[in-house]
N, C-alpha and C positions, 0 to 999 in steps of 0.2 A: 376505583382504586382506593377508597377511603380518606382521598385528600385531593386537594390540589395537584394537576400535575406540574411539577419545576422543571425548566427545563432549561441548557446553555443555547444561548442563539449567536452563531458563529460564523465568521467568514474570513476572507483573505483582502482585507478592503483596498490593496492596492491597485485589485484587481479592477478593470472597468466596470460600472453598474452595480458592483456588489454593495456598494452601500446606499444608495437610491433606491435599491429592491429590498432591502434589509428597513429600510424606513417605511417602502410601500405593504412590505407586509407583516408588519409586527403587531399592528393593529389587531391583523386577521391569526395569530400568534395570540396575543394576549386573552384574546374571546375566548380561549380555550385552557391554557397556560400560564402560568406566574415563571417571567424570565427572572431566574436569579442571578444569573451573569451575560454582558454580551462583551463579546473579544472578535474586533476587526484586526487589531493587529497582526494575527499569528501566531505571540511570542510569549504571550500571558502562561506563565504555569498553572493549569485547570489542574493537576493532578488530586487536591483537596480539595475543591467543590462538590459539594451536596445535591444532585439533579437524580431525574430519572430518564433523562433524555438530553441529548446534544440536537440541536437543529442545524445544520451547516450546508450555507449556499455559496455555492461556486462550482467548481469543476471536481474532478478528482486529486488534485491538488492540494483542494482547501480540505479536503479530506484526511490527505496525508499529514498536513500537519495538526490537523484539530487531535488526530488519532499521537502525533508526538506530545503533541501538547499536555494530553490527559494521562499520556505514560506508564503507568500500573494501574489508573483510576480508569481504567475503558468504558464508557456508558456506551447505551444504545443508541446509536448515529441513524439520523433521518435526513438524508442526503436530497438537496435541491440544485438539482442541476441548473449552472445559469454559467457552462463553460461548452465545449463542442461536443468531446465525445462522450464522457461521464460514462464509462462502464461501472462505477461504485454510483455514484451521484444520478440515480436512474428516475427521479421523481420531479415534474415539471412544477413550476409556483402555483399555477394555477390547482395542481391536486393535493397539495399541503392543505387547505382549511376542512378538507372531506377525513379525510388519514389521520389527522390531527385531533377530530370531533372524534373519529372511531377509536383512537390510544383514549383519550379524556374521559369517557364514556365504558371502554373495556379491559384497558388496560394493554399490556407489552406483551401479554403469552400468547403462544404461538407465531409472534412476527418477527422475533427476532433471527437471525441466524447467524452464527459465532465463524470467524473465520482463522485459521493460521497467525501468529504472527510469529518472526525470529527474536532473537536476541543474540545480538552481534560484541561479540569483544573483542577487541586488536593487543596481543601483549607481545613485548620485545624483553629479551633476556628473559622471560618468565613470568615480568611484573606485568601487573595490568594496564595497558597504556589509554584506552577508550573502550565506551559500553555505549552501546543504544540500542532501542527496541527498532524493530523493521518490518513493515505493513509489504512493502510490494518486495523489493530486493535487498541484497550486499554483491555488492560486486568487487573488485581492487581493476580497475583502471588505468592505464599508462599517462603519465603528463605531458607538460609541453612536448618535449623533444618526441613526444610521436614515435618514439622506437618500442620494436616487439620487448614484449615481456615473458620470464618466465614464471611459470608458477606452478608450485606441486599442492595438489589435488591430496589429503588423508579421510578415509571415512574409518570411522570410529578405529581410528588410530593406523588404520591401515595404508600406505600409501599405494595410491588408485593411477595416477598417472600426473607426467608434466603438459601444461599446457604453454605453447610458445605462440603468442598474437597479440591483440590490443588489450586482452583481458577476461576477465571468466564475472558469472551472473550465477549468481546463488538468487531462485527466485519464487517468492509463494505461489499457491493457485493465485489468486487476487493479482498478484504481480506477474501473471504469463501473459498479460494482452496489456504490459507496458515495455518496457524498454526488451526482455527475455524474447517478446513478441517481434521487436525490431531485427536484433541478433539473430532471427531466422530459431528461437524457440517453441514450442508447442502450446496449446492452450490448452488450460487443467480447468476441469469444476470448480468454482470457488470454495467449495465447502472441503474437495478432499484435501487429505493429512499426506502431502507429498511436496518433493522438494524437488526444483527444476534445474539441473547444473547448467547452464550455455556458455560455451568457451566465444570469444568476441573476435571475429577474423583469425579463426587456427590457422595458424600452420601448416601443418598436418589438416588433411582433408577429409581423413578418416574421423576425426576428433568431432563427433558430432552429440547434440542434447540428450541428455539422459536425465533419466524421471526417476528419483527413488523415494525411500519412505520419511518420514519428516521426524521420526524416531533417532533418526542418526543423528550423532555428531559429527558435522563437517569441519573440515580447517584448512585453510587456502595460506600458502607458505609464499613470500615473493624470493625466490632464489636467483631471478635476474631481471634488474630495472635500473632506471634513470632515475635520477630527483625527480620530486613531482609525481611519481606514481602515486597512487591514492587507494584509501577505504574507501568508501560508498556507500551510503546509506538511503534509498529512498529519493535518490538524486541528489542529495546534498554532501560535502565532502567529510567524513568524520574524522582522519588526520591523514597525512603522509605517511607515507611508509621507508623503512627500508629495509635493507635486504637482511632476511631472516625472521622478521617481522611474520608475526602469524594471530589470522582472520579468524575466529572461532566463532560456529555458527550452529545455533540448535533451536529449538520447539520452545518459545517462550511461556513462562507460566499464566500467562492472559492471552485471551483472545480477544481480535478486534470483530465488534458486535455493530451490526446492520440492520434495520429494520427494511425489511420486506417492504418494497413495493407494491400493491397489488395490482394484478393485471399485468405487471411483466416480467416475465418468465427470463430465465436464464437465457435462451435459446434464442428468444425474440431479442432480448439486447444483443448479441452475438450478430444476429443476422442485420438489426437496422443499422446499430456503430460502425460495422463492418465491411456493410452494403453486399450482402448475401443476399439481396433481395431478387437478382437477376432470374430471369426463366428459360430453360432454353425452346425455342419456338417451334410452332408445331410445324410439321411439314404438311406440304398440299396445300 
């Protein structure tokens, strides 16, 4: 690579063991790497640091926010799984100092691979009321009072339909095997450019997911709710809503970037997270 590689080493330290393994392996981190920042808290703004890698252990969690954290600055994420299921976080500690020697050594081309993200804006009367970037979903949500909500559905300006239940899932590939997944959503490739709508307990029974192209402008309009209903961002609340309130949702100008595991394939995480592994048995 012509230099040293710099790199952020990252995690969620409330998390249990994440800072015990963060101490056990930094050592084996530094043999290869000059850490220029380390952030356990979460909440650091990485956006203007200088690296050519983020290291980030924990779940797919610690993922999502290391990926808020850096915001327009996306580096290339080396996910170490040290949570359950880690569908991003596919890489064991023990195979970080091999991965690590092989970037130091040859550099980032060819291991990276660039994923979706949204960019979500909430505006009431016009003005712009909240912005964030979105790795897995946006959703709008019903609050406490647990009552149906409505909500109209516009693609690129068009109005597509009302949806009346607990709520609707605007969700990336990366995001269809998290919450989209729950809601009885589809699983997409992580790398295609599509966007996944899942309405949350419809109403209507006919009101079922649909898959279209991540080119579109979405906007989710709340025309009937309680206090409390919400934006959504990535699991965390990005403000209240109320009615007339409108969700705007499109193809952000960054992608959130991943460094390739080797030796596991898409399909293989699919099947062991998921526990695909079943056979059905021979007869005789």
């Amino acid at each position: 690579m012509g230099r040293s590689l710099r790199v952020l080493f990252l995690g969620f330290g409330k998390r249990p063991g994440v800072v015990q393994e963060a101490e056990r392996l930094r050592p084996l981190v530094e043999q290869y790497a000059e850490i220029v920042a380390a952030d356990f808290s979460g909440e650091t703004n990485l956006g203007d640091l200088d690296a050519d890698l983020a290291i980030v252990l924990g779940g797919d969690g610690s993922i999502l926010r290391a990926a808020h954290q850096m915001g327009e600055n996306q580096l290339p994420v080396l996910a170490v799984n040290l949570g359950r299921l880690g569908f991003l976080a596919d890489l064991s500690p023990d195979e970080l100092p091999e991965i690590l020697g092989q970037i130091a050594a040859e550099g980032l081309e060819n291991r990276v691979i660039e994923h979706l993200m949204f960019r979500c804006r909430v505006y009431r009367n016009g003005t712009l009321l909240a912005e964030e970037l979105a790795l897995n979903e946006v959703s709008i949500q019903t609050g406490p009072a647990l009552t149906m909500v409505d909500i109209d559905l516009y693609i690129d300006s068009e109005w597509v339909t009302t949806y009346s239940g607990d709520g609707v899932i605007l969700s990336t590939p990366v995001g269809s095997t998290a919450h989209s997944l729950s809601a009885g959503g589809p699983i997409l490739r992580k790398d295609l450019q599509a966007i996944v709508i899942c309405p949350m307990s419809p109403h209507t029974l006919t009101n079922r997911p649909v898959v279209d192209s991540a080119e579109r402008i979405y906007e989710l309009v709340l025309s009937r709710g309680e206090p409390g209903t919400a934006a959504v961002v990535d699991g965390r609340a990005l403000c209240r809503l109320e009615l007339g309130d409108r969700v705007r949702v499109e193809k952000a100008g960054v992608r959130f970037k991943l460094v390739a595991a080797p030796k596991h394939s898409y399909y293989r995480t699919l099947r062991e997270k998921l526990g695909w592994g079943g056979q059905v048995p021979a007869r005789g």
